[in-house]
C-alpha positions, 0 to 999 in steps of 0.5 A, a space after each residue: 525501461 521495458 515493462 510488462 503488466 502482469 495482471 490487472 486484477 488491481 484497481 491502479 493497474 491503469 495509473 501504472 501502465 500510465 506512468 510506464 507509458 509516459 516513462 518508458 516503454 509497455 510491451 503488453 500485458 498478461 492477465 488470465 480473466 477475459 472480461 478484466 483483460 477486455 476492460 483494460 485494453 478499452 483503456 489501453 489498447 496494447 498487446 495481451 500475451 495470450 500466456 504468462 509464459 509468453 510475458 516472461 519470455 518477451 524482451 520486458 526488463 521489468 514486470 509490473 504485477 497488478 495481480 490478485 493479491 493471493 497470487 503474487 507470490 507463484 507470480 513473482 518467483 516466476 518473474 524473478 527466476 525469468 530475470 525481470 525487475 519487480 514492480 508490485 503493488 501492495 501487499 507483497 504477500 498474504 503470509 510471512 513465509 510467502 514474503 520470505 519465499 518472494 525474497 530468496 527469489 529476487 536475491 537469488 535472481 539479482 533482480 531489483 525490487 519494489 513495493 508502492 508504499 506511495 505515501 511515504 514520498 508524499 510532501 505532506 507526510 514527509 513534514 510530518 517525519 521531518 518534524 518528528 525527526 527533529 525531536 521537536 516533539 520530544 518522546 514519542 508516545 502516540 500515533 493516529 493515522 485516518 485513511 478512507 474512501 467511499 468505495 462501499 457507499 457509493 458502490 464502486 470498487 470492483 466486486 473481487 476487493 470484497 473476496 478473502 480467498 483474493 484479498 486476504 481480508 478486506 478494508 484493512 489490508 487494502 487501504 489500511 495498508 497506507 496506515 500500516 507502513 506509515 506507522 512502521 516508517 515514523 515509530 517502528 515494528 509494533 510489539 502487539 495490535 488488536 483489531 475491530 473490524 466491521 460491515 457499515 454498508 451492509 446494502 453495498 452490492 458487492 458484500 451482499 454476493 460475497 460469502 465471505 463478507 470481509 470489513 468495509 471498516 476497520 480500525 487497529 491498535 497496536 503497542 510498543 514495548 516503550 508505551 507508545 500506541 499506534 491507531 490505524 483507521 480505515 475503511 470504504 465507508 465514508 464520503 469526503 473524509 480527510 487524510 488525517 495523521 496525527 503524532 504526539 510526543 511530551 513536549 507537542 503534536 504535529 498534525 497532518 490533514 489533507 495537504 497542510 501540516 501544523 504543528 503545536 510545541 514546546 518550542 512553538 510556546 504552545 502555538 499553533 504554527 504551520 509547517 512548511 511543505 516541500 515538495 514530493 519526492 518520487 513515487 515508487 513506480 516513477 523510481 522503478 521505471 527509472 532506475 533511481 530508488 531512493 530507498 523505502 519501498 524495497 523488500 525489507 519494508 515489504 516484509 514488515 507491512 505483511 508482518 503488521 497485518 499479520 499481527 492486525 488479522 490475528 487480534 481481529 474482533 468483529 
């Protein structure tokens, strides 16, 4: 496929353009900020559409939007009504109307769409589900999932991560997003959720020179109509520290952490036993640029992530 970028406000605007190099086929990118745009064509020297105008009348068949989260939504009409297939990070959208807004455009267009929601074509998270699937485990009635990285204590995600105009939030809308869908792909759309959200890295440069002062951790707790509870962790606070996904049910718990999987069962005789991984599947760019989606990441699941934070952000404490 022909792809442009649009926009390289994202920290994976580089893995994309990447994978689309290896894949197919980058006319250029558009991105409005000169100093982003500078340090993004010192990685790959490539043509920069001087307009956004200009991107959406070249001969790109796909886009690929890595622009700042509040934007996506004028963005993707735009490209949609262009004719352009839609590659986006997440999230799609900070509101649900905006998301619906994105939807009617795409459908309207009959263009294809597609929203890097990576972790659910992950080999290890796809044991976790195929265990659950099993009903091994019996009813479900808990989720934990632990997701962090050092990007406060060690200073290096870019200072417009930490911006609520840009972002709509802070820790958990960006990597508490993987929690989000995962939770949403194992046990469903969440009847309520309540949030903590905190500062830990209050020297952290680039929360110091944002007004608004958005989480740097986070954690969300969400309930079904069924009992069953679901628990999000995040934040940009922590060095070294594992992916962890943990889901119970009445009869064991599958646990996932790092690359390995175990699982512990009535079937097992209360044994801890290690599960066998298989292997990944696609990811989510790979299955835009080539044509071959394998369902998951598609509107329907782009919805239901901003849906979530919107029901996290609206039982926020601090």
């Amino acid at each position: 496929m022909k792809v442009a970028v649009f926009g390289v406000w994202h920290v994976h605007a580089s893995d994309y353009t990447k994978k689309a190099m290896e894949l197919g086929e980058v006319l250029g990118f558009y991105e409005q900020d000169d100093k982003l745009a500078e340090q993004f064509m010192q990685k790959f020297p490539i043509h920069r559409f001087p307009t956004a105008e200009a991107l959406l009348e070249s001969d790109a068949e796909g886009v690929i939007v890595c622009s700042a989260t509040s934007s996506h939504t004028e963005d993707m009409v735009r490209i949609a009504n262009a004719g352009k297939h839609i590659f986006t990070e997440k999230v799609l959208a900070l509101t649900s109307a905006d998301c619906d807004r994105v939807a009617e455009a795409v459908e309207r267009n009959g263009v294809g769409f597609t929203i890097s929601l990576v972790q659910k074509y992950h080999a290890p998270c796809l044991a976790v589900k195929a265990v659950a699937e099993s009903g091994e485990l019996g009813k479900l009635n808990y989720l934990r999932f632990r997701n962090c990285h050092s990007g406060s204590v060690n200073d290096w995600l870019p200072n417009h991560f930490y911006s609520q105009e840009q972002c709509g939030g802070g820790a958990m809308i960006d990597l508490g997003a993987h929690g989000m869908y995962l939770i949403h792909w194992l046990l469903g759309m969440p009847a309520s959720a309540g949030s903590v959200f905190g500062i830990a890295c209050s020297n952290n440069a680039a929360l110091q020179r944002n007004v608004d002062r958005v989480e740097d951790n986070a954690v969300t707790t969400m309930g079904y109509e069924n009992g069953t509870i679901a628990i999000n962790e995040t934040g940009f606070v922590s060095r070294y520290s594992p992916r962890v996904l943990e889901l119970y049910g009445e009869d064991g718990y599958v646990r996932l952490e790092g690359k390995r999987v175990f699982k512990c069962t009535k079937a097992t005789e209360g044994a801890l036993v290690e599960v066998e991984v298989g292997e990944a599947l696609p990811a989510p760019v790979e299955q835009f640029l080539t044509g071959k989606p394998l369902g998951g990441c598609g509107m329907e699941e782009a919805k239901a992530l901003t849906k979530m934070m919107e029901l996290a952000y609206a039982g926020e404490i601090r």
